[in-house]
N, C-alpha and C positions, 0 to 999 in steps of 0.2 A: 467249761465246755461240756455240752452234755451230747450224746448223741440218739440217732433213731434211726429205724429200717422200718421202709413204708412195706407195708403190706400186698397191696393195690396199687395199682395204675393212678397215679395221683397227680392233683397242678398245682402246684407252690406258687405264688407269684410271678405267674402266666409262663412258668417252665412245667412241659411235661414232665412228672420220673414215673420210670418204670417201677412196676413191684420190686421190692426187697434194694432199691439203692437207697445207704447210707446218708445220713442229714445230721451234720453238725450244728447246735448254737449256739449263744452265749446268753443265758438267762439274764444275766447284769446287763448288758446289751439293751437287751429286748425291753428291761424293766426302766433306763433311761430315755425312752423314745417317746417326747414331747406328743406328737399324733395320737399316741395311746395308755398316755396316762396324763391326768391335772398337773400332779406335781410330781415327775420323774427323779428331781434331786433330793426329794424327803427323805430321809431316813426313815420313816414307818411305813409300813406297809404300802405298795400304792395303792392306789383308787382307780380303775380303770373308768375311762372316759363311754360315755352313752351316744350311742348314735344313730339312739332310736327316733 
């Protein structure tokens, strides 16, 4: 788990936070999520997906 204290007035996935509220996530998480990576169950590094 890693965490963060936003700075700013910021929108996370269409939630407002205010400056300086705490934000939890879990890097491993993040790094299995099909939508933003080709192959999330590699074991090497991933490759993040283009969506240009």
């Amino acid at each position: 788990m890693v965490t963060r204290i936003t700075t700013a007035e910021t929108t996370l996935a269409g939630l407002r936070l205010p400056a300086e509220t705490s934000i939890g996530y879990s890097p491993r998480l993040l790094h299995h999520r099909p939508d933003l990576y080709e192959e999330p169950e590699s074991r090497t590094s991933p490759t993040i997906r283009s969506y240009a």
